[in-house]
TIDRENTOR-375313 format. One record per residue: residue in one letter; x, y, z of N, C-alpha, C, O in turn. Coordinates in steps of 0.02 Angstrom, whole numbers, plus 50000, padded with zeros to 5 digits. Layout:
BEGIN
TORTI  residu     nu     nv     nw    cau    cav    caw     cu     cv     cw     ou     ov     ow
TORTI       A      X      Y      Z      X      Y      Z      X      Y      Z      X      Y      Z
...
This chain:
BEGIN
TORTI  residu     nu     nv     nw    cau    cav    caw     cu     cv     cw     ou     ov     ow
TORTI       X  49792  50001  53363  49766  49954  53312  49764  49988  53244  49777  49960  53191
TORTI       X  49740  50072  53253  49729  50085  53173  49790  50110  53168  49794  50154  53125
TORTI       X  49846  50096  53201  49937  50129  53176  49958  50075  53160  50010  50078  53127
TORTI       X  49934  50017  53171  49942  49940  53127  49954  49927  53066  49996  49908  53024
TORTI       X  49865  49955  53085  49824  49929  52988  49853  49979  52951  49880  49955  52901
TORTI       X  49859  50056  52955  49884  50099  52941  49957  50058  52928  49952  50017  52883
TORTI       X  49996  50061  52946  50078  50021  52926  50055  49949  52877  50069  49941  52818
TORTI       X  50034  49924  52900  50004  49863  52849  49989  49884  52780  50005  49849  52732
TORTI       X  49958  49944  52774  49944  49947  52701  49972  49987  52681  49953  49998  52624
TORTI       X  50028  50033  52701  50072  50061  52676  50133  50023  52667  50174  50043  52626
TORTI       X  50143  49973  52696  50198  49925  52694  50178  49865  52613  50216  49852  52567
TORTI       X  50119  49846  52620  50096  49815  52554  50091  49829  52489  50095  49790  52441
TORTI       X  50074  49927  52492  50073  49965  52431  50148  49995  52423  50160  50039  52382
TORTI       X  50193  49970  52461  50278  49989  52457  50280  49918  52395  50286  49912  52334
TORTI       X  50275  49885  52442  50283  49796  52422  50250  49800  52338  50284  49806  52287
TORTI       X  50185  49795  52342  50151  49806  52274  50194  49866  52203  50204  49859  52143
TORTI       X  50202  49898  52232  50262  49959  52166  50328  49927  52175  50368  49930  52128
TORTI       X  50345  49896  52232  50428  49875  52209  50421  49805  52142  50465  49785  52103
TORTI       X  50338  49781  52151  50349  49706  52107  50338  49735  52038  50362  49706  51988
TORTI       X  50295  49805  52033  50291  49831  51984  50355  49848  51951  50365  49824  51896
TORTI       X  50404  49891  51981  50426  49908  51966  50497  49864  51954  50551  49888  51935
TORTI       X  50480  49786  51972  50523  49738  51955  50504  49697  51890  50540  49667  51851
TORTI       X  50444  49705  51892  50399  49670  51814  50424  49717  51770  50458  49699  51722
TORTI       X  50412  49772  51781  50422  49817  51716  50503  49831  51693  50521  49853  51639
TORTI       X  50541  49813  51742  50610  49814  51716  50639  49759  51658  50671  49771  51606
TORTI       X  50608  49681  51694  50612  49644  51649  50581  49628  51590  50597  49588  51546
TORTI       X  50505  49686  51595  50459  49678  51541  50534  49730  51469  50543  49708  51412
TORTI       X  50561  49775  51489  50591  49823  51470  50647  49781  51444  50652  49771  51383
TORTI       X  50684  49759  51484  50757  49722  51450  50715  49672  51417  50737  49661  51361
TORTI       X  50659  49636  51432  50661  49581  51351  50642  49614  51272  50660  49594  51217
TORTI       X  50592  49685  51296  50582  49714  51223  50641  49755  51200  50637  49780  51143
TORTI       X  50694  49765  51235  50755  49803  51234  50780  49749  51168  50785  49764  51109
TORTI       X  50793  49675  51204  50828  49620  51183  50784  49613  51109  50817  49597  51059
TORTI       X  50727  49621  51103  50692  49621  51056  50701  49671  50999  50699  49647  50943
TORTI       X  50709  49718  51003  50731  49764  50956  50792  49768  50958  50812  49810  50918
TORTI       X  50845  49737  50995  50931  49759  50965  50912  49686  50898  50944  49687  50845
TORTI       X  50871  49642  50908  50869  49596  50858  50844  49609  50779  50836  49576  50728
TORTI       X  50837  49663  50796  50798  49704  50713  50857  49731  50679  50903  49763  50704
TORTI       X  50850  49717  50633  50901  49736  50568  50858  49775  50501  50809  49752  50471
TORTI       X  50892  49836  50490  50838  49867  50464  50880  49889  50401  50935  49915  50404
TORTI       X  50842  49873  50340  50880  49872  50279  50860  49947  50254  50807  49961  50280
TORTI       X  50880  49990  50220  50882  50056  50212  50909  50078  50137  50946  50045  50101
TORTI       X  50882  50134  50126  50936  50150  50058  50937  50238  50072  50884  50269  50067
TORTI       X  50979  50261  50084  50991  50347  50095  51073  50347  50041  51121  50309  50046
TORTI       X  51061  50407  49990  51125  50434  49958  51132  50382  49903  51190  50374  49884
TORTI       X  51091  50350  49877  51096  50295  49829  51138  50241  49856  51174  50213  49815
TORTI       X  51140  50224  49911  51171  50180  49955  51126  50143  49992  51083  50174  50022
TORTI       X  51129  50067  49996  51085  50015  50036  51140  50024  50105  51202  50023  50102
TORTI       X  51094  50032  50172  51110  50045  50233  51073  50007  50276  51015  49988  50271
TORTI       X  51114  50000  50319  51094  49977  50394  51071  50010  50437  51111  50052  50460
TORTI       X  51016  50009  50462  50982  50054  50507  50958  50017  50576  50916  49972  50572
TORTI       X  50994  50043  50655  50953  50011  50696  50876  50044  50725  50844  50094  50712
TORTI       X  50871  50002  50758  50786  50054  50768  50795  50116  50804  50759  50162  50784
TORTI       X  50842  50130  50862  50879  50174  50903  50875  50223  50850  50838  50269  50865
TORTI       X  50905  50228  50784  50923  50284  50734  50873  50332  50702  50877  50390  50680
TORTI       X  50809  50271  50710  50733  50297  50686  50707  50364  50714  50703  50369  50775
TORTI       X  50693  50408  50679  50636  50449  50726  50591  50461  50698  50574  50519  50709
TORTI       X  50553  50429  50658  50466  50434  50622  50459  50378  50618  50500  50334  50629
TORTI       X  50385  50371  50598  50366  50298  50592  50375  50262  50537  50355  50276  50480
TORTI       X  50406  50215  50554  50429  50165  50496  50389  50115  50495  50359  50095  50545
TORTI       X  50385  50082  50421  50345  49995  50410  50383  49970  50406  50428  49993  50371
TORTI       X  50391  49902  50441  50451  49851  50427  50399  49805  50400  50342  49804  50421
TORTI       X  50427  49761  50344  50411  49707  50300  50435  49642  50298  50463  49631  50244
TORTI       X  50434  49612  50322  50476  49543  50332  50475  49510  50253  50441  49526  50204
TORTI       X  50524  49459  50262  50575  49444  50213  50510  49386  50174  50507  49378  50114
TORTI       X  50464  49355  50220  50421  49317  50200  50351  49354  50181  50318  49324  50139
TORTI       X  50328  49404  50201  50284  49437  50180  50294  49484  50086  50254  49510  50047
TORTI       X  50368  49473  50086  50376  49483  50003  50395  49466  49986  50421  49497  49939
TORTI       X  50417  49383  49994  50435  49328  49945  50366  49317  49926  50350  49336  49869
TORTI       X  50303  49279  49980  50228  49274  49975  50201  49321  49917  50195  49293  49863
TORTI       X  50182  49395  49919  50148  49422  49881  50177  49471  49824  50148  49518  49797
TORTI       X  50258  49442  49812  50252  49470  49739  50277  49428  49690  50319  49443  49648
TORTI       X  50237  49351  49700  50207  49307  49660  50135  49290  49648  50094  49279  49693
TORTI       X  50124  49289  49584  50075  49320  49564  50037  49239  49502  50062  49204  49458
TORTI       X  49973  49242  49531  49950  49177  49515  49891  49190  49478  49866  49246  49473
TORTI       X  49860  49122  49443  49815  49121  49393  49731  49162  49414  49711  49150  49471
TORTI       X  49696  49200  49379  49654  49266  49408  49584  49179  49413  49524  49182  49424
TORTI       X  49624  49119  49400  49561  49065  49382  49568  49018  49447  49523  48980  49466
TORTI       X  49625  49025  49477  49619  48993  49526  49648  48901  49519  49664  48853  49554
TORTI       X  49642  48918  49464  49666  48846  49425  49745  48811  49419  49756  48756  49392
TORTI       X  49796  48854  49451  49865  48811  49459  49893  48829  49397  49954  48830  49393
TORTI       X  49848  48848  49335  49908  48870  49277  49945  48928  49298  49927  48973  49337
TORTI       X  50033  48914  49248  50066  48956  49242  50024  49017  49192  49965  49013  49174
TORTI       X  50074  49074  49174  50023  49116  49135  50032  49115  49073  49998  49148  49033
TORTI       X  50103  49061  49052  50118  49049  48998  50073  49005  48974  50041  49011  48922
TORTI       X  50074  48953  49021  49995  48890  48996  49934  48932  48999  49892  48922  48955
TORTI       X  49923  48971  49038  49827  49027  49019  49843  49034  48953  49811  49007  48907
TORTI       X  49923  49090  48942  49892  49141  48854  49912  49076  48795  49908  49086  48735
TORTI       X  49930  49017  48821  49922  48983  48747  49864  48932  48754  49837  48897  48710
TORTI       X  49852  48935  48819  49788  48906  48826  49676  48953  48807  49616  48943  48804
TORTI       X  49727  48993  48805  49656  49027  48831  49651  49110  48766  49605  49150  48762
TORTI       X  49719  49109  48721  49736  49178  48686  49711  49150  48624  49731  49095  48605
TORTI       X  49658  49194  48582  49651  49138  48541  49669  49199  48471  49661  49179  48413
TORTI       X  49690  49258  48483  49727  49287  48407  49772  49338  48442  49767  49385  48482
TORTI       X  49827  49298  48402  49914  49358  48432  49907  49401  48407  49945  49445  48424
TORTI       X  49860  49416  48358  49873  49489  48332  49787  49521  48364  49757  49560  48327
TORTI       X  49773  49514  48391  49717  49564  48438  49703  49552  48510  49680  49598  48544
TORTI       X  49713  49503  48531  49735  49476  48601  49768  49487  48645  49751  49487  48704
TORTI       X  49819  49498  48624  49876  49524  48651  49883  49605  48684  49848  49653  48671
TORTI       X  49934  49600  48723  49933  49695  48748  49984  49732  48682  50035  49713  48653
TORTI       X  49947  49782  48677  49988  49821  48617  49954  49825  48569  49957  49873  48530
TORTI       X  49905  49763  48559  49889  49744  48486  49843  49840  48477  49817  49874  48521
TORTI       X  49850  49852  48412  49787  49898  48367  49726  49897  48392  49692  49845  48391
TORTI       X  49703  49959  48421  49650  49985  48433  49607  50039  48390  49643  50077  48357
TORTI       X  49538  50050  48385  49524  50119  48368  49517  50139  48295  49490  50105  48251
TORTI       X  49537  50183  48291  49514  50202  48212  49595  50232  48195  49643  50233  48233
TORTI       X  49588  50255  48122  49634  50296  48092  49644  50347  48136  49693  50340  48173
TORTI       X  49597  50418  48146  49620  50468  48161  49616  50454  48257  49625  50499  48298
TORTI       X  49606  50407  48267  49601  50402  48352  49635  50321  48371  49602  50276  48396
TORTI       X  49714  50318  48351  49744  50265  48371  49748  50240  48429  49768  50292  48456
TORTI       X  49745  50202  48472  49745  50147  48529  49777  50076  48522  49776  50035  48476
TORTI       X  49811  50076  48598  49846  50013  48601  49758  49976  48649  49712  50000  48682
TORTI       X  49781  49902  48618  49745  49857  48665  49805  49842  48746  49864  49824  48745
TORTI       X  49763  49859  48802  49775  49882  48867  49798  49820  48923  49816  49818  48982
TORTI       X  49784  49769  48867  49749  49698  48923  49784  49662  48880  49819  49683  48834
TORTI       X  49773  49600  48898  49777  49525  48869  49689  49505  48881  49662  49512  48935
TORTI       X  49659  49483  48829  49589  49434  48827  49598  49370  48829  49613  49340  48778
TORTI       X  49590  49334  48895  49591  49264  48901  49509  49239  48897  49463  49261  48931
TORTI       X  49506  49183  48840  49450  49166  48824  49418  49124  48862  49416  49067  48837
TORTI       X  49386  49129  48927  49362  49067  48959  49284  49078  48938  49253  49120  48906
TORTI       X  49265  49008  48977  49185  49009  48977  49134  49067  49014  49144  49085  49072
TORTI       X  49091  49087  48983  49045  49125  49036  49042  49112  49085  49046  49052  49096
TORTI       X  49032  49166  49152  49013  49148  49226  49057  49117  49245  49048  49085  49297
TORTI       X  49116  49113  49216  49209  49084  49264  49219  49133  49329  49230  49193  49327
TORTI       X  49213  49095  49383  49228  49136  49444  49298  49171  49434  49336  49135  49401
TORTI       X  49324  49228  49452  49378  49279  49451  49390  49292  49525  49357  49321  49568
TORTI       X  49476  49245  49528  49486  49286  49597  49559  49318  49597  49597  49308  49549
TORTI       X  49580  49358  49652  49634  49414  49639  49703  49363  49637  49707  49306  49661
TORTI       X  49748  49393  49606  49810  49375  49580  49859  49360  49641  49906  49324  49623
TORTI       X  49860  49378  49706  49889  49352  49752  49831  49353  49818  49775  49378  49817
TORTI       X  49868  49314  49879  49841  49314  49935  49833  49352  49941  49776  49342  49963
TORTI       X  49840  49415  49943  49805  49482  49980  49803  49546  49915  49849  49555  49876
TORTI       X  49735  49585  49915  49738  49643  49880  49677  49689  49923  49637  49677  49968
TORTI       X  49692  49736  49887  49640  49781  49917  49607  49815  49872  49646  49855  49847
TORTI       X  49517  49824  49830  49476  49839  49791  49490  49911  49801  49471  49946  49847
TORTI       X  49522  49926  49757  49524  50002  49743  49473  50034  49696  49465  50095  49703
TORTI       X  49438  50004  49651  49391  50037  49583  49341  49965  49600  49352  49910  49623
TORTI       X  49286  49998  49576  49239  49928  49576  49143  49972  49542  49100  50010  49563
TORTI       X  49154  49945  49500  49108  49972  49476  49045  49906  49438  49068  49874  49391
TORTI       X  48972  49890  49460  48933  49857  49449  48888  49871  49367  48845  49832  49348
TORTI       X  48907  49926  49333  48871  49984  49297  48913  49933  49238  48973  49921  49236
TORTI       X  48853  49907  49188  48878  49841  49116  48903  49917  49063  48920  49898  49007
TORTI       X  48905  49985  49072  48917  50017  49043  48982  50052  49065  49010  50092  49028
TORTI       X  48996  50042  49101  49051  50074  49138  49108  50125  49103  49147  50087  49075
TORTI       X  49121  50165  49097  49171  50191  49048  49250  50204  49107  49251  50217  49167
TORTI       X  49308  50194  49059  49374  50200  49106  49427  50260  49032  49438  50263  48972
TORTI       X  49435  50280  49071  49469  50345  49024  49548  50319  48985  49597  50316  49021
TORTI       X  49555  50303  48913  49648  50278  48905  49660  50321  48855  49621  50362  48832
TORTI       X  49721  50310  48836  49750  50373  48800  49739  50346  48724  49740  50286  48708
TORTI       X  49729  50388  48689  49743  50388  48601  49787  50434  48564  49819  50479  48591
TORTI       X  49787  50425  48518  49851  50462  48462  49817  50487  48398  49805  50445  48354
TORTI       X  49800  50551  48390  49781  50562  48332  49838  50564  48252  49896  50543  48251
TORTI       X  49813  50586  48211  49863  50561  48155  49926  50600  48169  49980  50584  48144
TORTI       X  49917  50658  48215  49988  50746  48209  50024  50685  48263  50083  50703  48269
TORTI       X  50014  50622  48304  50052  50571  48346  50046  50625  48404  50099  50632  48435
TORTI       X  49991  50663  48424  49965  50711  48492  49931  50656  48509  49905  50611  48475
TORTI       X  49936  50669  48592  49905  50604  48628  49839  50646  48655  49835  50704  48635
TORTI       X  49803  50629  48684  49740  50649  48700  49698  50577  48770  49720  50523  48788
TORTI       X  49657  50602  48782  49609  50565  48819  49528  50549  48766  49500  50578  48719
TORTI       X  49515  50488  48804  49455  50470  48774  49425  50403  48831  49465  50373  48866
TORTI       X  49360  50390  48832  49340  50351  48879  49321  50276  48840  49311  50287  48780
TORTI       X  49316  50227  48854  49297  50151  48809  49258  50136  48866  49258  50170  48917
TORTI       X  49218  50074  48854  49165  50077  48888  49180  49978  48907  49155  49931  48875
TORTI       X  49220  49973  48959  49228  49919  48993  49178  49882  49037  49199  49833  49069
TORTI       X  49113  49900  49041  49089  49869  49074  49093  49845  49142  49143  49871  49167
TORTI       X  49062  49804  49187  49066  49819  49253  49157  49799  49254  49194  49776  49210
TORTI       X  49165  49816  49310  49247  49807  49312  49265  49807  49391  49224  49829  49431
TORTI       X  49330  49781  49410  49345  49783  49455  49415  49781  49458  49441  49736  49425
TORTI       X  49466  49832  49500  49532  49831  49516  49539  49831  49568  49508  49870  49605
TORTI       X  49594  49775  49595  49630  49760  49646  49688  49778  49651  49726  49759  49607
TORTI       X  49719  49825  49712  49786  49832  49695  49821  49787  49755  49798  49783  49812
TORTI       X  49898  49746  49728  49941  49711  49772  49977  49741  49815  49969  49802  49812
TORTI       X  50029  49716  49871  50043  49720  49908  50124  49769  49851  50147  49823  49868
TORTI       X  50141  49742  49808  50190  49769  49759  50189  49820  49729  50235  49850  49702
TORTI       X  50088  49847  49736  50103  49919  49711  50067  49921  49648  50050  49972  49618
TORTI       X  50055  49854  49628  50046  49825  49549  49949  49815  49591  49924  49790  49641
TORTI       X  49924  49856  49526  49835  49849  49516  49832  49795  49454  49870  49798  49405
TORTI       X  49788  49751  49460  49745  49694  49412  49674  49719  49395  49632  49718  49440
TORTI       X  49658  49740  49334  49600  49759  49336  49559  49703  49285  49582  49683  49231
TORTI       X  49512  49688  49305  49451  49628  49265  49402  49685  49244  49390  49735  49278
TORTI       X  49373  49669  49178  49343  49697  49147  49279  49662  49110  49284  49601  49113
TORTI       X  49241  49677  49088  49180  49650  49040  49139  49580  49090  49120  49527  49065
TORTI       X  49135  49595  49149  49104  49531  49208  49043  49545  49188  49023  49596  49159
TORTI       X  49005  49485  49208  48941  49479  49225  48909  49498  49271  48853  49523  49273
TORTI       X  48961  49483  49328  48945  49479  49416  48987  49521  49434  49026  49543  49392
TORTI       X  48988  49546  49511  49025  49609  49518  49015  49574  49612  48962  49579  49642
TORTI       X  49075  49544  49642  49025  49514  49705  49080  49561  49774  49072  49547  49833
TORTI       X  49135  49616  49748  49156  49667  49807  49134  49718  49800  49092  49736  49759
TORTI       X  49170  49758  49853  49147  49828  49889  49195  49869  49861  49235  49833  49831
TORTI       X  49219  49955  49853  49255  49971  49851  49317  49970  49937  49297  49974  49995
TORTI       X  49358  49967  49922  49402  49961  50017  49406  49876  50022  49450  49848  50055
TORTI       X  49370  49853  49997  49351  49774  50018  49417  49739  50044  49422  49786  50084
TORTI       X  49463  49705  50057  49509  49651  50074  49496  49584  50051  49456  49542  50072
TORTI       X  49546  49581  49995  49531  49508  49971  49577  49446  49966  49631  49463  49989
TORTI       X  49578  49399  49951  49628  49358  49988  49599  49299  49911  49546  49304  49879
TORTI       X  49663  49240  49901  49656  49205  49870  49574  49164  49857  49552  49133  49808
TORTI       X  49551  49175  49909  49485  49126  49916  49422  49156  49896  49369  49125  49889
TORTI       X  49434  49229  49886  49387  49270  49873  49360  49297  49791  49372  49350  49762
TORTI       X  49319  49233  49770  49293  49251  49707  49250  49341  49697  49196  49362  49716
TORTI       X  49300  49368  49666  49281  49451  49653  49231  49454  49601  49207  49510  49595
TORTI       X  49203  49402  49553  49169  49417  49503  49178  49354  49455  49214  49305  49462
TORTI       X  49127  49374  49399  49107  49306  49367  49111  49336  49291  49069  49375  49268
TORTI       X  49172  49310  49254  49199  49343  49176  49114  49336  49155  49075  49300  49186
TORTI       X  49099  49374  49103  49024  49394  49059  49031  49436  48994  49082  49434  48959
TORTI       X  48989  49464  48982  48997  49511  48899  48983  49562  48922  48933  49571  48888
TORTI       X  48986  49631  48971  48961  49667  48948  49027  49704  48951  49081  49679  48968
TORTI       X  49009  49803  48919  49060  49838  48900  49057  49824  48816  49026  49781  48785
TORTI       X  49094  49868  48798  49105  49855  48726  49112  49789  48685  49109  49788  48624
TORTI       X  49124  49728  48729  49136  49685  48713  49042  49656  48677  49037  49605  48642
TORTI       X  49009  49679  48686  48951  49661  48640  48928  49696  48580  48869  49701  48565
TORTI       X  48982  49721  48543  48974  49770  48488  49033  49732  48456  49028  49744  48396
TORTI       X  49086  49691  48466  49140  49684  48451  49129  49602  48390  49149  49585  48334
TORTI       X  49091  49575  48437  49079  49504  48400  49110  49437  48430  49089  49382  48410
TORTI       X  49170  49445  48487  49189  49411  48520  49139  49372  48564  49077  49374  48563
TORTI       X  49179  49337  48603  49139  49281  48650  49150  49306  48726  49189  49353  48734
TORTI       X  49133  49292  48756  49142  49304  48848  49200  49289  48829  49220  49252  48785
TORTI       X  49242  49338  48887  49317  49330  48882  49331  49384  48948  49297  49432  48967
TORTI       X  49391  49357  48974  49427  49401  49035  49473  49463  49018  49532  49449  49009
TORTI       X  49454  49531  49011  49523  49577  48999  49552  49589  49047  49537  49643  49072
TORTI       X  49590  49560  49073  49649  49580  49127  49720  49648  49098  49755  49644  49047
TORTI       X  49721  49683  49132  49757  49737  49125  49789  49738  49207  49760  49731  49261
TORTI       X  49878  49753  49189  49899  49786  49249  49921  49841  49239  49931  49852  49180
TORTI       X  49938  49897  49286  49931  49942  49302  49986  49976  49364  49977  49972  49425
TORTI       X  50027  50000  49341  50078  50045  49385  50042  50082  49432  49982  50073  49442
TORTI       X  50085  50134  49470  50082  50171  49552  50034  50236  49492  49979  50258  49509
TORTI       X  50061  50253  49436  50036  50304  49396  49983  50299  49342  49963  50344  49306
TORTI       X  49970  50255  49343  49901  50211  49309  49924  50211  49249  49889  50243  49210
TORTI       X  49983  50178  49220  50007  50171  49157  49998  50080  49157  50013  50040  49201
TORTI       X  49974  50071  49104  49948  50000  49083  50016  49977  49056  50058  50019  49042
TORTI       X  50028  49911  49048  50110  49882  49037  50085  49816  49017  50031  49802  49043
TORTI       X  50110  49771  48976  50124  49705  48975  50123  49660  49029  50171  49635  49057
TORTI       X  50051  49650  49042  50063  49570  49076  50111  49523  49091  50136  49511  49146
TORTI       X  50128  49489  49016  50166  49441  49011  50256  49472  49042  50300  49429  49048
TORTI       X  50270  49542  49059  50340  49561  49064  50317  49546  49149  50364  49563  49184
TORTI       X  50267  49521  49184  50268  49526  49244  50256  49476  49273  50297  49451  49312
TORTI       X  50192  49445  49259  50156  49373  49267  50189  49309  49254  50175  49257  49284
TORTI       X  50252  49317  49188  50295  49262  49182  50324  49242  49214  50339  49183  49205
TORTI       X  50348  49278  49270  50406  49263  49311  50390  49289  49396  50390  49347  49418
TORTI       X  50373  49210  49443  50383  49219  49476  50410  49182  49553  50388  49153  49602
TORTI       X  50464  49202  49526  50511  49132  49582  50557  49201  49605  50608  49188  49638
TORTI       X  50544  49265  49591  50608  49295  49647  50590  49289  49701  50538  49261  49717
TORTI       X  50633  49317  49743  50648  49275  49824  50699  49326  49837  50744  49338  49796
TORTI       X  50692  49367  49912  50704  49452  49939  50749  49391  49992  50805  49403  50013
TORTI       X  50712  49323  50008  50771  49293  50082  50819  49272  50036  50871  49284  50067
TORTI       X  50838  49244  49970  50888  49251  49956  50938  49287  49923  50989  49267  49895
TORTI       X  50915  49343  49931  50960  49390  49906  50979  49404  49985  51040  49412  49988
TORTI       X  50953  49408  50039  50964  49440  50107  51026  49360  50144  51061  49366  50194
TORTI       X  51023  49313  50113  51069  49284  50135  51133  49277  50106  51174  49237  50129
TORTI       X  51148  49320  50047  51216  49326  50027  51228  49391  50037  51274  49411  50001
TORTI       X  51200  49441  50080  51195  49505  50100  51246  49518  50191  51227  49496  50245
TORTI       X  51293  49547  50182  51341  49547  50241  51270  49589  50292  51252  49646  50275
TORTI       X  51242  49558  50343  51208  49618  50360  51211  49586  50442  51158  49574  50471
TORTI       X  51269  49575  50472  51286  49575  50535  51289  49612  50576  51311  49666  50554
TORTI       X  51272  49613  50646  51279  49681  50681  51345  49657  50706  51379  49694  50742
C-alpha cells in the first residue's frame, strides 16, 4: 500500500513539473514574440540606428511614440485653453518690460528680464504646463532669493541673487523646467508628481515684485538641462510636433 501512495506522488510531482515546464515554454515563446516586436530607434556614430533588444546589454528606457507626442506639448500655466500667443497679448501689458530680455538692474549691474509677466488677477490658481512634471525647487519663503547672472560695465559676467518670492519649478518630461514666481500660495512638495489637474499655487505679490509698483502678475521662466533661462515664446508657440509622424515616413522595417 505505501509502494502505491509512494508511486502516486511521485508520478503526480513528474506530472505537476512536466505542466510547468509546458506553461513556461509557452509563457517564453509569447514574450519571445513580444520583444522580436520592439523596434528600437538609436543614434551611435552620428547615425540614427536600429537596434533589436537581443543587441542591448544595459538598461535601456524605451519611450513610446505617444508618450512624446502627449508631453512635449505644452499648455496654458491657467488652465484656460489659451494659446500662448492669445495669454502674451492677452495678459502682456508693456513689450518693453514684460517681455524676456527686456532691461534689468542698474548701470553698473546689467540684467536681462528672465520671464515673461502675465498679468492676471490675484489668487489665479497655477497649474503645470503639461500632464506630467515633477517639483524639482519649491520654496514657500515670500522672500525667496534665486541666483541670475549680471554684466558689469568691463561686459564681466558675475552672479547676484533677486528676490523672487515663494516660487515653484516643475521640470517636464522634455527636460524643459517652468518656474512660477511671486505666488501667494505655494500648495506642492519638493519630489511631488503633478499632472494637469494639479493646481501648484495661487499667482500673488510677493518677491521683489512689491518694491516694483506693478500689480499681481505670473513670472513664468523656462529653463534648460543647465539652468540657462531662454525665451518662452521660442518654445510655448509651437506645439503641434508629432515623433508618430515623423516615425511613419521612417523605413524602420525588420
Amino acid at each position: 500500500m505505501k509502494s502505491n501512495t509512494g508511486f502516486i506522488i511521485r508520478s503526480a510531482i513528474i506530472l505537476l513539473m512536466l505542466i510547468i515546464i509546458i506553461i513556461d515554454a509557452v509563457v517564453i515563446r509569447h514574450l519571445k514574440k513580444k520583444i522580436d516586436n520592439l523596434i528600437i530607434i538609436g543614434w551611435q556614430d552620428s547615425t540614427l540606428v536600429k537596434l533589436s533588444p537581443n543587441s542591448i546589454d544595459e538598461q535601456t528606457v524605451l519611450i513610446t511614440k505617444e508618450f512624446i507626442d502627449e508631453f512635449n506639448h505644452y499648455k496654458s500655466p491657467f488652465k484656460d485653453g489659451l494659446s500662448f500667443q492669445v495669454l502674451i497679448e492677452k495678459y502682456i501689458r508693456n513689450r518693453w518690460s514684460d517681455h524676456y530680455g527686456c532691461s534689468r538692474g542698474t548701470r553698473e549691474k546689467k540684467r536681462i528680464h528672465e520671464g515673461i509677466d502675465l498679468f492676471v488677477p490675484e489668487n489665479t490658481p497655477v497649474y503645470p504646463l503639461t500632464d506630467y512634471g515633477i517639483v524639482t525647487e519649491v520654496s514657500d519663503n515670500p522672500h525667496y532669493l534665486v541666483e541670475v547672472e549680471y554684466k558689469k560695465t568691463d561686459d564681466t559676467r558675475h552672479k547676484m541673487k533677486i528676490e523672487y518670492g515663494k516660487t515653484i519649478r516643475i521640470l517636464y518630461p522634455e527636460g524643459i523646467a517652468s518656474i512660477y514666481t511671486h505666488l501667494n500660495e505655494v500648495y506642492v512638495k519638493l519630489g511631488q508628481e503633478v499632472d494637469r489637474n494639479t493646481i501648484v499655487g495661487l499667482t500673488g505679490l510677493t518677491g521683489n515684485i512689491r518694491n516694483s509698483g506693478k500689480p499681481s502678475h505670473l513670472h513664468l521662466e523656462l529653463r534648460d538641462k543647465d539652468n540657462k533661462s531662454f525665451d518662452p515664446r521660442n518654445r510655448l508657440h509651437f506645439d503641434q510636433g508629432s515623433v508618430e509622424f515623423f516615425l511613419d515616413h521612417l523605413n524602420i522595417e525588420k
